[in-house]
N, C-alpha and C positions, 0 to 999 in steps of 0.2 A: 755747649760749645763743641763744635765737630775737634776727635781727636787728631792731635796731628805724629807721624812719625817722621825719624831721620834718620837717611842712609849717607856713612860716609864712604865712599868705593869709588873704584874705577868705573871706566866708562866703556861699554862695548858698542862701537858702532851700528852692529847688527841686532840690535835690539834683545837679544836673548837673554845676556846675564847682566852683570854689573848695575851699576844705576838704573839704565834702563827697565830691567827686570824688576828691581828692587821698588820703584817709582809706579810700574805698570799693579804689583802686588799691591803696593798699599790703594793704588786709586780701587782696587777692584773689594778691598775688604770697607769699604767706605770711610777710609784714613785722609787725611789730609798730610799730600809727601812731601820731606826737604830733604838739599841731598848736598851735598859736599864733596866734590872731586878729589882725588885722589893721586889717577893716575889717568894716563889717555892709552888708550891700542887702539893699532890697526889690525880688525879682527875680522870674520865671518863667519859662518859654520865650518869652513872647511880647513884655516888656518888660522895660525896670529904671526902677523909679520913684523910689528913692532912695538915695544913698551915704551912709555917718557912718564918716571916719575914726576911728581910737579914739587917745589921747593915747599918744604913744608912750612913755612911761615905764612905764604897764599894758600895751604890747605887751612891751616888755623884761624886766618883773615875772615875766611868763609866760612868756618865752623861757629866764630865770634858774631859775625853777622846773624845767623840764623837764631843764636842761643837769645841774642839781644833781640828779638824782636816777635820772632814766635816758636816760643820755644819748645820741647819736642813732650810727649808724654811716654815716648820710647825709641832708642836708638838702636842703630846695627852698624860694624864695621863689617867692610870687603876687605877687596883685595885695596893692600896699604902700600908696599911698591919697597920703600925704604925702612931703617932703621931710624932713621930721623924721623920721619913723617909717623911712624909707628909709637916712639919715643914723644914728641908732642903730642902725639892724641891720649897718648895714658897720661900723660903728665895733667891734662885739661880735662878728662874724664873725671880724674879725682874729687869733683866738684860737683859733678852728675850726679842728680838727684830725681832720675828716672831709671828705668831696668834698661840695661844696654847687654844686646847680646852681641856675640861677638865670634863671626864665622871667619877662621883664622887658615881664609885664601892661600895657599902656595905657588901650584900651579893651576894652569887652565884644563877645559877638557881636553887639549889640543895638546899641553907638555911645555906650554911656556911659561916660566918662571914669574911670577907676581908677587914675590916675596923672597929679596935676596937673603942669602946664605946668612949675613950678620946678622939678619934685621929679627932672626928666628927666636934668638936668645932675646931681645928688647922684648918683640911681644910677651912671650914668656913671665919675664919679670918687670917689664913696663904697662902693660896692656888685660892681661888673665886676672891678675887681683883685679881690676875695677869691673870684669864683668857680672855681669847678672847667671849670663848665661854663655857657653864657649861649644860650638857646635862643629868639630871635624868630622871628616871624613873617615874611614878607616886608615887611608896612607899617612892624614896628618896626625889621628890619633893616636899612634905609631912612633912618630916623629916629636912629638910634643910630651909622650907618653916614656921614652926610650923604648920598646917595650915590642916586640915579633907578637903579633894577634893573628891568632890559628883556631881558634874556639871562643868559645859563649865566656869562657874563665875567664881567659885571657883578655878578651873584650873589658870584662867587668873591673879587673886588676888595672886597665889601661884608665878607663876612668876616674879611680880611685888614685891613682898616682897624676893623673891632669887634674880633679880636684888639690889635692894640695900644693898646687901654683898658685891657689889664690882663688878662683872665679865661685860661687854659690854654688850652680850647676854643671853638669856638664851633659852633653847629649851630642855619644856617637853613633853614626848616621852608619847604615848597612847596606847604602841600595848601589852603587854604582863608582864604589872606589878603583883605584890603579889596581892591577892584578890580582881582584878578589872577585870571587864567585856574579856572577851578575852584570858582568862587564861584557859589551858587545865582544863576542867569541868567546866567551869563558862561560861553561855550562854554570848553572845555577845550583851549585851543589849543596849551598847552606853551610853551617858550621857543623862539624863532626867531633867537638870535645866532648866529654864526657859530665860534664858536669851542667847544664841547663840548657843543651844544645839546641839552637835555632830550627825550624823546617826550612825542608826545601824549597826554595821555589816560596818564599818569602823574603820582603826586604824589611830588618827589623832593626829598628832603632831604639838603643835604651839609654834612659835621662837617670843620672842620680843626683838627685835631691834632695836637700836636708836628710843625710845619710839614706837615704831608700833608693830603690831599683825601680822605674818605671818600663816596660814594653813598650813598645807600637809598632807592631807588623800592619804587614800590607802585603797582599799581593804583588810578586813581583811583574812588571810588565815588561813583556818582550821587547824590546824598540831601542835605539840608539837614538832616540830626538830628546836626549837628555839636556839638551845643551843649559846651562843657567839654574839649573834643578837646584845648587847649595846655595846659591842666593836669592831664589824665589823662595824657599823654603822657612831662610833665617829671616827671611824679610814678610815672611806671611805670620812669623811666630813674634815678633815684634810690631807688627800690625795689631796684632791680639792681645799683646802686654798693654799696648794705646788703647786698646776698648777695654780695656778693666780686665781681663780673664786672667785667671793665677797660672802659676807659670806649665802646671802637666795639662791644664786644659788648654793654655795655649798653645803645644807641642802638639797634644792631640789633632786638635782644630788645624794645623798650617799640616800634618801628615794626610789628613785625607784631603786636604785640598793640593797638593803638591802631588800626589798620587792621583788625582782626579787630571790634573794641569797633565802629566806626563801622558794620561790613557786618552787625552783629549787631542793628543799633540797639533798642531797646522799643517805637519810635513813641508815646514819652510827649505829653502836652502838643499844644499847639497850635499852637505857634511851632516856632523851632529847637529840638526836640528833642536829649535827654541821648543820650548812646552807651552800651553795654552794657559795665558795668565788672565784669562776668561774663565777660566774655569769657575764652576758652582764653591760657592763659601758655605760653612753652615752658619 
């Protein structure tokens, strides 16, 4: 039976991230996709001009319908919008009995907000204990973490304190956060602490798992057509949970394909451009 996955997220009209993105990864891993709304924008590469969470009883409506009829071999949450709608979805997670990871959306590439202010603490304590697996960025690693990361230590310290929220794993992502190294205009300077310091001119993300430290560098690539990159990413690692892969090989497997997607990019649009969700699987 062909595997199927589901993504609960927003929707990006321009195809780049949200659903769209997440829908486009799984068809391309040979998943069969379900998806559950979230939130809606009005979005492009170049801005986001409007959010409209949607009432979380019709996100749940939707998420009921999909569980009753074909239900998932592995999930992923986006961008969740509210504290309600964040709140229902752990509340119903509880009962999942497939690996859900869970890319814990703030804002956009653009700077607009996909995750109010209250709704930070629900996730936290509504949402992280049910996951499998909890993939920030460095800004929300940070943020989820309490915690200023300025080196490879600090990096590791930040995990280890987002571990004890609850989730199995965690896996912070190094390639293209708010104000760090790797960001269109910011040289590529790597981490410079003293204690298992990154290279430069790599974007390296590391998973800890059942206490252990996992790597995965990649070349970094030059380009701003990053656009959708955390949700192609979490949605290509939950693609791979649905084909049987344990959970570092399938961290593995969505890193060089998200790094392939990115070096592959279409050069859509005008702005941050979408990544190539054509890209080669292994």
């Amino acid at each position: 039976m062909k595997p199927v996955a589901l993504t609960i997220a927003g929707s990006d009209p321009s195809g780049g991230a949200g659903i769209q993105a997440d829908l486009k990864t799984f068809h391309q891993h040979g998943v069969y996709g379900a998806s559950v709304l979230t939130l809606l924008t009005v979005q492009n590469t170049r801005s986001v001009g409007a959010v409209q969470v949607l009432d979380p009883s019709f996100v749940l409506a939707q998420l009921e319908a999909v569980l009753a009829d074909i239900p998932p071999n592995a999930a992923k949450t986006g961008a969740l919008g509210s504290a309600a709608v964040v709140e229902a979805i752990g509340r119903r997670a509880a009962d999942f009995r497939f690996p859900l990871v869970v890319d814990p959306v703030m804002v956009s590439k653009h700077g607009a907000s996909l995750l109010a202010e209250d709704a930070r603490q629900a996730l936290v304590t509504c949402l992280l204990p049910r996951a499998t697996l909890v993939t920030p960025n460095l800004h929300e690693a940070m943020v989820l973490a309490g915690l200023e990361i300025a080196d490879a230590e600090a990096l590791r310290e930040a995990a280890r304190r987002i571990a004890r929220r609850g989730p199995k794993a965690v896996l912070i992502k190094g390639g293209h956060p708010v104000g760090f190294p790797g960001q269109s205009g910011v040289p590529a300077a790597g981490f410079s602490g003293t204690t298992g310091a990154f290279p430069a001119g790599e974007a390296t993300d590391i998973l800890l798992f059942e206490g252990k430290f996992h790597s995965f560098a990649a070349e970094r690539v030059p380009t701003d057509q990053t656009h959708g990159t955390g949700c192609t990413y979490s949605a290509a690692i939950a693609a791979n949970l649905a084909r049987g892969r344990d959970l570092p090989a399938a961290v593995a497997a969505a890193k060089r394909y998200v790094t392939r997607a990115i070096r592959t990019n279409p050069g859509l649009g005008h702005g941050f451009g979408p990544v190539n969700h054509h890209a080669e699987i292994d």
